[in-house]
C-alpha positions as CSV (number, residue, x, y, z in Angstrom):
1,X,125.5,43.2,-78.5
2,X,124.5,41.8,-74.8
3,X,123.4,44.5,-73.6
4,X,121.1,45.7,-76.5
5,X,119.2,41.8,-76.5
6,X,118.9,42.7,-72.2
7,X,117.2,46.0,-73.0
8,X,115.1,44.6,-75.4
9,X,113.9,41.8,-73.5
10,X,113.5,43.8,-70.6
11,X,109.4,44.6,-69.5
12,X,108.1,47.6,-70.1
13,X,105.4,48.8,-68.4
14,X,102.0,49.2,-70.1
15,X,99.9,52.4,-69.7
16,X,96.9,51.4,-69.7
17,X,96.0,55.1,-68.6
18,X,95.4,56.0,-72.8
19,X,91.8,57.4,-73.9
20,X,89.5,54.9,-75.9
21,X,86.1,55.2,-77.6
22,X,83.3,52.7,-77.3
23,X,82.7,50.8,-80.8
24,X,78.7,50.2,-80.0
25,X,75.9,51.3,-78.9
26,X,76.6,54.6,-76.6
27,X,79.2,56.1,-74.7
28,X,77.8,55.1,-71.0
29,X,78.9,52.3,-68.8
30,X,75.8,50.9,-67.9
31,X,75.5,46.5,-67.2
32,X,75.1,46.0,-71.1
33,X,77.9,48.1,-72.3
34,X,80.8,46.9,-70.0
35,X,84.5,46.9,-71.7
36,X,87.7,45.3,-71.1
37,X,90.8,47.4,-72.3
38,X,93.3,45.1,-74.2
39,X,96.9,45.9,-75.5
40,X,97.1,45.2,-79.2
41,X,100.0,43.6,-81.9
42,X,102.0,47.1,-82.2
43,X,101.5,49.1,-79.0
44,X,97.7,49.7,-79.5
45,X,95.5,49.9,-77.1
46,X,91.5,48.0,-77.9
47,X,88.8,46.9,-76.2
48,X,86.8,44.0,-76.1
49,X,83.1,43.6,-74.5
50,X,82.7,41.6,-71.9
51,X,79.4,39.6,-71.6
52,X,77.3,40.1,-68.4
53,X,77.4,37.3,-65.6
54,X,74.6,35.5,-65.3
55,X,73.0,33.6,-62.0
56,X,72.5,30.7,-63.3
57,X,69.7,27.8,-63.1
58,X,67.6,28.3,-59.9
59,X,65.0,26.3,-57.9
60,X,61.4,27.3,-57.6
61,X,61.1,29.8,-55.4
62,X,61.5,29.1,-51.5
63,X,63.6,26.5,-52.4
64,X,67.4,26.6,-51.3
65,X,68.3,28.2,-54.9
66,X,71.4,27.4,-56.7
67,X,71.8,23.9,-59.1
68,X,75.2,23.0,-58.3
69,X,77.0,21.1,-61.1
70,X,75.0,23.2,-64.3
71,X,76.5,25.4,-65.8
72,X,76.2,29.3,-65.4
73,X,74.9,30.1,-69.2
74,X,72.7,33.0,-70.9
75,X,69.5,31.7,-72.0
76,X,69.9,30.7,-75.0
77,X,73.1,28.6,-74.7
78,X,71.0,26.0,-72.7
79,X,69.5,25.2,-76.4
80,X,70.1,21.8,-77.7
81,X,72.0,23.5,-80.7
82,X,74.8,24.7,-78.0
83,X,74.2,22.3,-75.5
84,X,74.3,18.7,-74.7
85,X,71.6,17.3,-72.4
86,X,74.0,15.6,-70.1
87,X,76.1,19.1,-69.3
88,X,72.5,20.5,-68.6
89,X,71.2,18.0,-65.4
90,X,73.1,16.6,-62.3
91,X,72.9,12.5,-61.8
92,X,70.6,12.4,-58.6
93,X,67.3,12.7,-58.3
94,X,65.0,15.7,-58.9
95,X,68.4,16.9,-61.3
96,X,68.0,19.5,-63.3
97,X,65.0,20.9,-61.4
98,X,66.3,21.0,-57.9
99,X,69.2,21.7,-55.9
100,X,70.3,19.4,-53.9
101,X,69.2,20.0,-50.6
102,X,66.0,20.7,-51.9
103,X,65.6,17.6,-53.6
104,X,66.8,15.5,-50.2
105,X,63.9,17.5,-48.9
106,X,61.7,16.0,-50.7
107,X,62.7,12.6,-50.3
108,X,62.1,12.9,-46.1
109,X,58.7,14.4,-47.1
110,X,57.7,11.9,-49.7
């Protein structure tokens, strides 16, 4: 009886190796069609898309580039319907607009 409850809670190994079929679009991995494979209740094996990785917000050009402290969203999660207005600027001056060398920048010019 021990030794049947060891085997079964020993790990197995998941292959991972098994052929799958894309649910949408087309059968190419190009940036907009990228998969994860998942294992499934019962031994299956599934996918699930993955959502591309976006840059972020970024300064005006020939700025330093990156707003630390906002969130890396797609476009249209920076709506007021998915986001609140305090998640979308950073508490210093120039906020949301700026990063924050850039900003400091302008401060010395000003």
């Amino acid at each position: 009886d021990t030794a049947t409850r060891f085997i079964s809670r020993r790990k197995i190994k998941l292959n991972m190796t098994a052929r799958i079929t894309y649910k949408r679009r087309h059968c190419y991995a190009t940036r907009s069609n990228k998969i994860r494979k998942l294992r499934l209740p019962g031994g299956k094996l599934g996918i699930q898309y993955v959502k591309k990785k976006t840059k972020g917000p970024q300064t005006p050009s020939g700025d330093h580039g990156k707003i630390h402290g906002v969130p890396h969203l797609r476009t249209q999660k920076y709506s007021r319907k998915h986001l609140a207005k305090n998640k979308k600027t950073v508490n210093r001056a120039y906020g949301g607009g700026f990063s924050g060398g850039a900003g400091g920048e302008r401060n010395v010019r000003a």
